[in-house]
Each structure stands twice: as structure tokens, then as C-alpha cells.
GUZA-820330 format. One line per field, with one value per residue (C-alpha): residue number from 1; chain; x, y, z; residue in three letters. Coordinates in steps of 0.2 Angstrom, whole numbers, padded with zeros to 4 digits. Each point is the difference from the previous one (the first is absolute). Example, Ala and Ser with C-alpha at 12.3 -4.5 7.8 and 13.67 -1.06 7.14 Angstrom:
2
resi = 1|2
chain = A|A
xx = 0062|0006
yy = -0022|0017
zz = 0039|-0003
resn = ALA|SER
// end
This chain:
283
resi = 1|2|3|4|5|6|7|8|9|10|11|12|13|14|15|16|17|18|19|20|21|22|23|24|25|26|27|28|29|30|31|32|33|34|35|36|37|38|39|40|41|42|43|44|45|46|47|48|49|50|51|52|53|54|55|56|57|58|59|60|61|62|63|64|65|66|67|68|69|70|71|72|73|74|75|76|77|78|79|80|81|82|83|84|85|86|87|88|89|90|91|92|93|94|95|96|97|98|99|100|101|102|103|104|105|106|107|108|109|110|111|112|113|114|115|116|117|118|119|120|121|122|123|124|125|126|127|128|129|130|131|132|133|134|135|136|137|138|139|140|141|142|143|144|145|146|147|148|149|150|151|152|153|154|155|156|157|158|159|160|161|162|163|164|165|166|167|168|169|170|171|172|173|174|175|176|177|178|179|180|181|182|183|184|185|186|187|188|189|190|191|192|193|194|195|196|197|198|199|200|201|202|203|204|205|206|207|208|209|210|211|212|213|214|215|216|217|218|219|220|221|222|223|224|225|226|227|228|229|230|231|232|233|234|235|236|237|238|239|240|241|242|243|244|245|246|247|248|249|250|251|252|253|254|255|256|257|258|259|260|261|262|263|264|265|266|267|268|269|270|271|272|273|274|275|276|277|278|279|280|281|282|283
chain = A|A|A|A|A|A|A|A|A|A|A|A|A|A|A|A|A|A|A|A|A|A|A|A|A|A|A|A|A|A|A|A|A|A|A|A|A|A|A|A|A|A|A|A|A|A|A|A|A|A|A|A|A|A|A|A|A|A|A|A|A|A|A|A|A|A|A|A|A|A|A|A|A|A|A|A|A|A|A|A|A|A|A|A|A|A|A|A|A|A|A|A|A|A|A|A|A|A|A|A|A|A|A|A|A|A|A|A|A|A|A|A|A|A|A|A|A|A|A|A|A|A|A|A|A|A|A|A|A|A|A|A|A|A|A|A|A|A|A|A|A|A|A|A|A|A|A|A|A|A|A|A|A|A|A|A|A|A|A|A|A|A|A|A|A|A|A|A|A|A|A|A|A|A|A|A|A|A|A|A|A|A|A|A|A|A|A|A|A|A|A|A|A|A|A|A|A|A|A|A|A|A|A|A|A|A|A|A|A|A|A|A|A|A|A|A|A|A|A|A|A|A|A|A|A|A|A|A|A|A|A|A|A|A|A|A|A|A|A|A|A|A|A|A|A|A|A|A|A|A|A|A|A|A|A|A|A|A|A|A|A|A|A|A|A|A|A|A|A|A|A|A|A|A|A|A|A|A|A|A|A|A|A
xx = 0152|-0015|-0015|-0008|0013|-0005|0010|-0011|-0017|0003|0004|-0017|-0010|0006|-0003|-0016|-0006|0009|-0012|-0016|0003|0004|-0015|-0010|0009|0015|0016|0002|0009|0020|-0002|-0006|-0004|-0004|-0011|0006|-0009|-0014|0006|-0014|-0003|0010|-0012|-0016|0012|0003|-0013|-0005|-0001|0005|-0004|0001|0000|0015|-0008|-0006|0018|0005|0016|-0001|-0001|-0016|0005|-0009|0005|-0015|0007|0005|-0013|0007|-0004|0013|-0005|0006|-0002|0004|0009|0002|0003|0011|-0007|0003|-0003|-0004|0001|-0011|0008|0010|0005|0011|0011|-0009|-0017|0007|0005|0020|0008|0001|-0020|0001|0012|-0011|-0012|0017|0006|-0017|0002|0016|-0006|-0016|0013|0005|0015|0002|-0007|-0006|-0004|-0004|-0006|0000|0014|0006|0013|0016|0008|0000|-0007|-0010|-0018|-0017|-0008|0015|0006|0018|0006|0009|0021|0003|-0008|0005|-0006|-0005|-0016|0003|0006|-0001|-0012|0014|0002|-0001|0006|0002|-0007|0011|-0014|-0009|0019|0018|0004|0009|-0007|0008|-0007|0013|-0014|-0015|-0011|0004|0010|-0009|-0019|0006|0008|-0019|-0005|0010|-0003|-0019|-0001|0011|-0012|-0016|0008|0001|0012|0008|0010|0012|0006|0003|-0013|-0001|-0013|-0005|-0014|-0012|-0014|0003|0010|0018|0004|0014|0012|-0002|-0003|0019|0007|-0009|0006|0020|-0004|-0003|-0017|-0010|-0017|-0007|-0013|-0008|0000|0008|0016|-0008|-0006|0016|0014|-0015|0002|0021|-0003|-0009|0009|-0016|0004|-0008|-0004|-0006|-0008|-0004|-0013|0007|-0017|0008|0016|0011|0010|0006|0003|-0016|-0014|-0018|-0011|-0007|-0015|-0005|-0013|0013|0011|-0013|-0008|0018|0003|-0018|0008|0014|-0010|-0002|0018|0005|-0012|0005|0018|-0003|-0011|0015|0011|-0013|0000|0017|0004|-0003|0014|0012|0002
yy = -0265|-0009|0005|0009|0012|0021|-0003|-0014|0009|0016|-0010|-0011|0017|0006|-0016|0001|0018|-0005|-0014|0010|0013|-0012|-0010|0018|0003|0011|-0004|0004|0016|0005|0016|0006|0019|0004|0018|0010|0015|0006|-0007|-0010|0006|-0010|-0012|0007|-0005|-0018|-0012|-0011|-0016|-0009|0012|-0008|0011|-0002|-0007|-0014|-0005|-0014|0012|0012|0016|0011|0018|0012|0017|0007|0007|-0020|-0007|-0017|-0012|-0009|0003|-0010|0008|0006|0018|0006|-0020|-0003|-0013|0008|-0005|0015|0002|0017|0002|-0004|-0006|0012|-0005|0015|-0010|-0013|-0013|-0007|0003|-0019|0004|0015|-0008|-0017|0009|0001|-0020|-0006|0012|-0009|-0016|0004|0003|0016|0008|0017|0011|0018|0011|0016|0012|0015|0010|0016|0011|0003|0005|0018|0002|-0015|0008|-0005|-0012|-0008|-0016|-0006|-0017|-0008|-0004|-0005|0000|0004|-0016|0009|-0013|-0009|-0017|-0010|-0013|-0012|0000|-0018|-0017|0001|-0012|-0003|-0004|0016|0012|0001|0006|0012|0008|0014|0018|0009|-0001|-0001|0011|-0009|0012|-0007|0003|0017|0003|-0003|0013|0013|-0003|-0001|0016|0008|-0005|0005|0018|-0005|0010|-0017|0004|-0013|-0001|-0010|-0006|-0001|-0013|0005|-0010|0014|0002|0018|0012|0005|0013|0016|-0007|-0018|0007|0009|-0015|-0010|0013|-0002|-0020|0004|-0002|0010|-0010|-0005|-0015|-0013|-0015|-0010|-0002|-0016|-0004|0005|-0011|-0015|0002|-0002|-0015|-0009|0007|0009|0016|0016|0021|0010|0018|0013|0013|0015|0006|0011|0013|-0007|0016|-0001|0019|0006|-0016|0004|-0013|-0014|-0008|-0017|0007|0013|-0015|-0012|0015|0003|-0018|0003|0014|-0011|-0016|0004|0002|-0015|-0011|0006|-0002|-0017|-0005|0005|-0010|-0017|0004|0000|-0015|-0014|-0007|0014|-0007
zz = 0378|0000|-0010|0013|0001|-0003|-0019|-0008|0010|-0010|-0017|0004|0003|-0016|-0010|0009|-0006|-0017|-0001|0004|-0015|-0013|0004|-0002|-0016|0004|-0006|-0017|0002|0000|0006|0018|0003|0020|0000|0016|0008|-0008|-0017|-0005|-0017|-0010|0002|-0011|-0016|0006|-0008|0016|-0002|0016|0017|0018|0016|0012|0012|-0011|-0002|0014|0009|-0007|0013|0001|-0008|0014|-0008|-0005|-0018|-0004|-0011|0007|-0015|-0014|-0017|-0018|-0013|-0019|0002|-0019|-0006|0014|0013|0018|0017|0011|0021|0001|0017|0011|0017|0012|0016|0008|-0001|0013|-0013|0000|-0013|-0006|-0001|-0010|-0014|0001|-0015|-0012|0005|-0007|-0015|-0005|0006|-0013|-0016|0003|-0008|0004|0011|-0001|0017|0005|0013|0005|0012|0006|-0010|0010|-0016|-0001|-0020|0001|-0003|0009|-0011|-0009|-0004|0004|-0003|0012|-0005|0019|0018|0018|0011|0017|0005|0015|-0007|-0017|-0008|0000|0019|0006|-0007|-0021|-0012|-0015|-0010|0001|-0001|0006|0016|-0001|-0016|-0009|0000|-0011|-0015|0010|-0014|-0018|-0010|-0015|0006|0007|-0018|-0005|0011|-0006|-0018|0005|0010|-0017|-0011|0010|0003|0018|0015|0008|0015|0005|0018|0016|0011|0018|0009|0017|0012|0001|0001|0007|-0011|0003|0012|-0009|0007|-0008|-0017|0004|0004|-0014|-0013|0008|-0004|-0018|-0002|-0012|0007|0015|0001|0010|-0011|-0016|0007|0008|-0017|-0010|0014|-0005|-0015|-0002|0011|-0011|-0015|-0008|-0008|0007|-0005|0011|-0002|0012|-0001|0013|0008|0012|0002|0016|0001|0018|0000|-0009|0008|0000|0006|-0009|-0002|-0006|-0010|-0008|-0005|-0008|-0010|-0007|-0004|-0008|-0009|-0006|-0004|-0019|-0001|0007|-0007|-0016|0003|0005|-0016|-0010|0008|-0002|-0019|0003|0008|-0012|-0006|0010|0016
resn = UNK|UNK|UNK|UNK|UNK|UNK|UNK|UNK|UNK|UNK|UNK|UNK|UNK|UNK|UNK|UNK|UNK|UNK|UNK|UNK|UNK|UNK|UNK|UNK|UNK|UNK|UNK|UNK|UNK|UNK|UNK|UNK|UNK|UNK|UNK|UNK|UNK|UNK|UNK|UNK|UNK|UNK|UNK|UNK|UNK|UNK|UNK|UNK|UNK|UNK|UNK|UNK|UNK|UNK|UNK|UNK|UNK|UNK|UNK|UNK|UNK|UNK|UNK|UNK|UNK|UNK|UNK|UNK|UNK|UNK|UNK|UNK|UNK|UNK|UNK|UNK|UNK|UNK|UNK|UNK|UNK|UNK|UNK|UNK|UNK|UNK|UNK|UNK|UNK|UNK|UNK|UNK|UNK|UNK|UNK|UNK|UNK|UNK|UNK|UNK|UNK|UNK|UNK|UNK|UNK|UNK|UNK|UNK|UNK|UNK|UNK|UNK|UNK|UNK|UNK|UNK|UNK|UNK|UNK|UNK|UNK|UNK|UNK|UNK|UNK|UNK|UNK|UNK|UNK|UNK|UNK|UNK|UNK|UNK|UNK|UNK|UNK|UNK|UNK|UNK|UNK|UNK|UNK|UNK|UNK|UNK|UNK|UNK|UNK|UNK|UNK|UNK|UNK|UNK|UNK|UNK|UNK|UNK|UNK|UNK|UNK|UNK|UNK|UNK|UNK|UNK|UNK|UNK|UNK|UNK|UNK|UNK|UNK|UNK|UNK|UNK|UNK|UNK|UNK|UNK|UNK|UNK|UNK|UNK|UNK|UNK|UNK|UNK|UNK|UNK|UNK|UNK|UNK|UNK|UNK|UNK|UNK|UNK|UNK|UNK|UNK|UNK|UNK|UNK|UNK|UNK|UNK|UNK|UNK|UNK|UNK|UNK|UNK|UNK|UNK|UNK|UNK|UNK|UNK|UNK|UNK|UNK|UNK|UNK|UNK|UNK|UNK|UNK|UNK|UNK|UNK|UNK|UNK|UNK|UNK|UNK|UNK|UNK|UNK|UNK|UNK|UNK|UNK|UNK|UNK|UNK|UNK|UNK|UNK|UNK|UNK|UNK|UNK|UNK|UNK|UNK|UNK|UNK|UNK|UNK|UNK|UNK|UNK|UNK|UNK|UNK|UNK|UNK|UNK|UNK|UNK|UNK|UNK|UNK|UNK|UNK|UNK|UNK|UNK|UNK|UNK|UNK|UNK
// end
């Protein structure tokens, strides 16, 4: 292939935004956290020292969903440096999902060695309150298609990456002694990625359930197959904003779910401080 080809244009495009960041500072920090759904509030503990907007960053794609700040953040998170994505980028929004996993590439690219990510979905699980957390042991892939689509570069991850391990037993061991420590309810389940943006119909949530999904969502999943390409380890935590009983459905709104995950915030930001603290020297 010559090097015109779509492989060395999406390795250029990283080094690119790679180059940007460094040259603004960033680049310092092993650990990546990306802030989902109205879970922005991890940031008023991280001591700012580098901030950049996304769309400052060559590539990088323009978050559109209203409750995504949009901006990168490095910082000191209780003496741990940390690069922080408060938002995301969602196939829904029109963007591929090469695009929505470009944010990640340039974290690795930057130095980045593990990866925390979380959001906000809909408890299939019966028992799995409104306003809980539950970290992700496995997913159900339902988006139409993969980031890894297209020609591979061997320099960026194999082709044919394994997913047997896709969330690190050894960060989600951090988890639970974490959530065990805090006094924190940590459900663990399945979690299914859908396109959205609308919510499932009763008989989706049936079918989903019959899947083995405890969770429904519209991201990470992007994030998380990203991430076992390039061999970066990954956790993942949910918060559970609303009740997806197909049998018992009231309707939903937006609002409802972003004042749960407002509910919830403290929790997780806690939850995630804990594991930071624990981090050093662990992973």
C-alpha cells in the first residue's frame, strides 16, 4: 500500500492530534478516565493544569450532545496525574465509529496506559436499582459495525484482536475492593450497546434480557473493542438511570435520566477517586 492508503491516513491524523497536545503540554499521564452522561463531576477534584476544547484538537470530532462539556483536561486527581475526556462522541450523533474511538487512539498515542470509562444506561436487570453503578464484566455488541472495519494497521493493533478479556480482571479487581472499602453497592453485569438515540421498545428490552444483558447503553463498547486493539487495559462503570422492565415500562425522559446520573454522580466520582489512589503501583 502506498502511503496514501486509509491505514497510514488514520495513523498520520493520530500522530497529528498527538503532536498538538504534547506541544500544549499534555502527555504526562498513564491514566485516561472518559466522563459519560451527565458525569462531569469528577472533574472539580482534578487540579487543571492543561485544558484544550475538542475542537482545538486537529481530528478530533465536535461532541454535539448538549450535556458534553466537550474539552480534555490533565490534571493531578489525589497525586495521580490523569488525562480526562469530560465527553464523548456517540455513533447516534452522525459520526463513524472509527471517529468516535479516534479520542482513545490519541490517548495511547499521548502515553496512556489504562483506561477508565463510564456512562450512564438502562437497567434490564430486575434488582438493579435506579441510580446504581455496575461495572461492566462483559458486553453484547449490537451497534451496526466496528471501529476496526476497513484495512488494519499493525502498528496501531492486530487484526483480529481478542475480546475474551476485554475489561482488565486486575483494574476491575480495583473496583471491587474500591466500591468494598467506600461502602459502595457495585452491581456487576452484561452490557448491551445499541445505536440509539431513541430508547428501546418492550419488546427489545425482552429480547435484550434473553441476550444476557443486565444493561442497555449507547456507547463504550466503541471505546472498550479500541481499546483490546491496541492492547490498552480498560474498566468500565455504569450508572443505571432508568428501570427497563419491559412488562412494567413508564416513559422516560432525558431530563429524568440526567437528574438520576446527577443523583449518582457523588457515588461514582468517589468510587472512581478510590480506585486513582489505588492505582499506583497496582496496575
Amino acid at each position: 500500500m502506498g502511503s496514501g492508503t486509509p491505514v497510514k491516513g488514520a495513523r498520520k491524523r493520530i500522530g497529528i492530534a498527538a503532536s498538538v497536545l504534547r506541544a500544549a503540554g499534555f502527555g504526562e499521564a498513564s491514566t485516561g478516565i472518559v466522563l459519560g452522561t451527565g458525569l462531569g463531576g469528577l472533574v472539580q477534584h482534578l487540579e487543571v493544569e492543561r485544558e484544550m476544547a475538542y475542537t482545538e484538537i486537529p481530528h478530533f470530532p465536535e461532541a454535539t450532545v448538549e450535556f458534553h462539556e466537550g474539552r480534555l483536561l490533565q490534571g493531578m486527581l489525589d497525586g495521580h496525574r490523569v488525562v480526562v475526556m469530560q465527553g464523548r462522541f456517540h455513533h447516534y450523533e452522525g459520526w463513524s465509529l472509527q471517529e468516535v474511538v479516534f479520542p482513545v487512539q490519541v490517548l495511547h498515542a499521548l502515553g496512556v496506559r489504562r483506561l477508565l470509562l463510564s456512562n450512564a444506561a438502562g437497567a434490564i436487570q430486575p434488582g438493579f436499582p435506579k441510580g446504581s453503578l455496575m461495572l461492566l464484566t462483559d458486553h453484547v455488541d449490537l451497534l451496526p459495525g466496528t471501529p476496526l472495519i476497513g484495512p488494519n494497521d499493525p502498528e496501531l493493533g492486530r487484526r483480529f484482536p481478542d475480546m475474551g478479556r476485554a475489561y482488565d480482571p486486575g483494574l476491575n479487581a480495583l473496583f471491587r475492593q474500591a466500591a468494598t472499602d467506600l461502602g459502595i453497592v457495585l452491581q456487576e453485569g452484561v452490557y448491551a450497546a445499541v445505536k440509539g438515540p431513541n430508547l428501546e421498545t418492550p419488546a427489545e428490552y425482552r429480547m435484550l434480557r434473553t441476550l444476557g444483558a443486565n444493561a442497555v447503553g449507547m456507547s463504550t463498547v466503541p471505546e472498550v473493542i479500541a481499546c483490546a486493539h491496541l492492547g490498552l487495559p480498560c474498566a468500565a462503570v455504569s450508572v443505571l438511570t432508568d428501570a427497563c422492565d419491559p412488562d412494567h415500562l413508564e416513559p422516560v425522559d432525558i431530563a429524568d435520566i440526567i437528574a438520576t446520573a446527577g443523583r449518582a454522580e457523588p457515588l461514582l466520582v468517589a468510587l472512581f477517586r478510590e480506585v486513582v489512589k489505588k492505582m499506583e503501583g497496582a496496575v
